[in-house]
N, C-alpha and C positions, 0 to 999 in steps of 0.2 A: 447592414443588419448586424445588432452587436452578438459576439459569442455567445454559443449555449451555455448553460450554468452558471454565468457569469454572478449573476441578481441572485443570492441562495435562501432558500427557505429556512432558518434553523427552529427546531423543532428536539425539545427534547425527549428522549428514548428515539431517537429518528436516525433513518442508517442511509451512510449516503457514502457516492462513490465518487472520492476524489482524487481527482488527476491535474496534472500542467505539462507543460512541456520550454521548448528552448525557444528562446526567442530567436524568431526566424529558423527555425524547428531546428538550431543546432543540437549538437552535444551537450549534454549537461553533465553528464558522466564521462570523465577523460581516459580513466585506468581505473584500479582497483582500489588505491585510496578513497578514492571517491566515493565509489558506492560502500567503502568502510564506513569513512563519514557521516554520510546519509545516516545509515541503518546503525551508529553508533547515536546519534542525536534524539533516534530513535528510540534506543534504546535507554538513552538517558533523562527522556521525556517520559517515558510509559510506564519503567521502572517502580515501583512506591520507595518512597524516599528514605524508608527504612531497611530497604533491600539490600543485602551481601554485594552483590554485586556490582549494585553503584560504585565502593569502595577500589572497585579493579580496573577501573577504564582511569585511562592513562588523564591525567594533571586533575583525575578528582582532588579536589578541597574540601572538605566538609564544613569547612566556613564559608564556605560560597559554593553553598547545595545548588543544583539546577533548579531551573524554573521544572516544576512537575505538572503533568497534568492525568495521570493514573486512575483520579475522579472524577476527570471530566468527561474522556474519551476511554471509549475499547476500539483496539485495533486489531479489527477479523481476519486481514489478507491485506498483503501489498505486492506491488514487482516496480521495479526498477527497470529500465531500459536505456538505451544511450540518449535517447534523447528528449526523455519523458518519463513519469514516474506515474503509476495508478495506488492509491491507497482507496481498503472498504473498512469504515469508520461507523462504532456506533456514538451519536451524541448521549451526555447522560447529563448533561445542565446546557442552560440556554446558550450560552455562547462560546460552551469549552473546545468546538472544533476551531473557531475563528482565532481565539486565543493561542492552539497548539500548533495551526496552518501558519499565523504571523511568526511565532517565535520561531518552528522548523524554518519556512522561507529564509525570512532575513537570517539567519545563521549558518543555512547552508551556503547563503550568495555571499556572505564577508569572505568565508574561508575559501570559495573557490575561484572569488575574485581577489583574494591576498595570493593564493598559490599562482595564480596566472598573471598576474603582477597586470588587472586591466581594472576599470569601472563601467558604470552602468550597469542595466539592469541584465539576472540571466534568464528569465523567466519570462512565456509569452503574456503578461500581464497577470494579474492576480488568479490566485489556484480555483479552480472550476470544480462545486460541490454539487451533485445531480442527487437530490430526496430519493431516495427509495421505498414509493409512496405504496406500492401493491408487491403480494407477497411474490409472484411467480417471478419477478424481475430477480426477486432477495439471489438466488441459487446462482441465476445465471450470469447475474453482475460477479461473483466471484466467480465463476468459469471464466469468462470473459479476463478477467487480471490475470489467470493462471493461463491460460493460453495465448499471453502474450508473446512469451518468444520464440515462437514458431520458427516466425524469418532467422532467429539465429541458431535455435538449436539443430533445424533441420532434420537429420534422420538419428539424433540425439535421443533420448527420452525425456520428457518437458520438465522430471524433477531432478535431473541434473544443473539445469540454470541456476548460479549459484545465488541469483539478487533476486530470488521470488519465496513468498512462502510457500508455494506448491508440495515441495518433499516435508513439511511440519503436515501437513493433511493427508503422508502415506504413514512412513512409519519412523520419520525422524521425531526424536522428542520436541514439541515447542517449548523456545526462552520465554519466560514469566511475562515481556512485555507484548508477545503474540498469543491470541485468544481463537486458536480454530474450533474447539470444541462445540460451539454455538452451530457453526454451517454443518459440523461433521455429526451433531446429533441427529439430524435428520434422513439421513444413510445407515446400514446397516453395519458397513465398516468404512476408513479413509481406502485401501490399497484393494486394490483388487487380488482376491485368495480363489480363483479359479479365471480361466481364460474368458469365458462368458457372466463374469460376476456382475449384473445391472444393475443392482443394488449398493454398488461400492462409487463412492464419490471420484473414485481413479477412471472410473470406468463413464460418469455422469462427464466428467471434467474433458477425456480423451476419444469420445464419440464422436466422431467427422457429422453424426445427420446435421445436427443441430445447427443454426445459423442465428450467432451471438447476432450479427449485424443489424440484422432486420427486426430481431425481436427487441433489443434494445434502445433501438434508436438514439430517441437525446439524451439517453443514459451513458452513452458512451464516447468514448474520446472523439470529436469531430475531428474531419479531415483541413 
């Protein structure tokens, strides 16, 4: 039976939850360069090409601006993990996810196959885009990325993890090329401002009832 999401639907204004992981589920993230990397490519894809701050990441050229894609996609939530990455994407032209997924892919695998001095591929085959066709899914698909690193933060608080945007949805300022506003207008506040505040997306996000797993199904990362 081939992988879930594999076959993607694109669909524009369509918001979909993409994830991959390591081929033969290793590490994809070695150290902390790494997920610099990542969330740097990121950042110099989401950016508008007219932005400050393009200028500051390190062997900018302004004659050889990055590929952008700022018009084609918004990027609502991502996390990184060792050995698998989830991003929530909205499409805003017909093929500007596939176009943003090919260039991140192949550019994070050059560089961490130049630093590891190996070939081949690092990815369990091409990145898996799940439609986010009904609204009840929209909320919990991004709980579900934010609560991904449980297993590691443990008795942590989960917006300490430093490779997730979770702490941009309490009360850390979001970078220009992350768009939480979208998920957090629907809440009353991101943080929770009383011990019982149900209404605050801190509080929607870190509720034990809920069971992402079941509600989500092929929405979410298979095992």
């Amino acid at each position: 039976m081939p992988a879930l999401n594999v076959v993607k639907q694109y669909v524009i204004d369509g918001y979909y939850h993409v994830y991959n992981r390591g081929v033969e589920k290793r590490d994809i993230f070695l150290d902390q360069q790494d997920y610099s990397v990542f969330l740097r490519f990121l950042k110099e894809y989401l950016l508008p090409l007219n932005h400050p701050d393009l200028k500051t990441l390190q062997g900018f050229n302004p004659r050889r601006r990055p590929k952008n894609y700022s018009d084609q996609i918004t990027l609502l939530a991502y996390c990184l993990m060792p050995n698998h990455f989830h991003l929530f994407i909205k499409q805003k032209t017909h093929d500007g996810l596939k176009q943003f997924m090919t260039a991140l892919g192949t550019n994070y695998v050059m560089y961490f196959n130049h630093k590891n001095d190996r070939v081949g591929p690092l990815f369990q085959g091409v990145y898996k885009a799940a439609l986010i066709a009904e609204e009840p899914y929209y909320l919990h698909i991004s709980r579900y990325i934010h609560r991904n690193p449980r297993s590691i933060t443990r008795v942590q608080p989960l917006h300490t993890y430093p490779y997730s945007s979770y702490r941009y949805f309490l009360n850390e300022k979001a970078p220009d090329w992350l768009h939480p506003h979208e998920i957090l207008s629907m809440f009353r506040s991101g943080q929770s401002i009383m011990p019982r505040d149900i209404l605050s997306y801190q509080s929607f996000v870190e509720h034990e009832a809920i069971d992402d797993e079941a509600m989500l199904g092929r929405l979410r990362l298979e095992e």
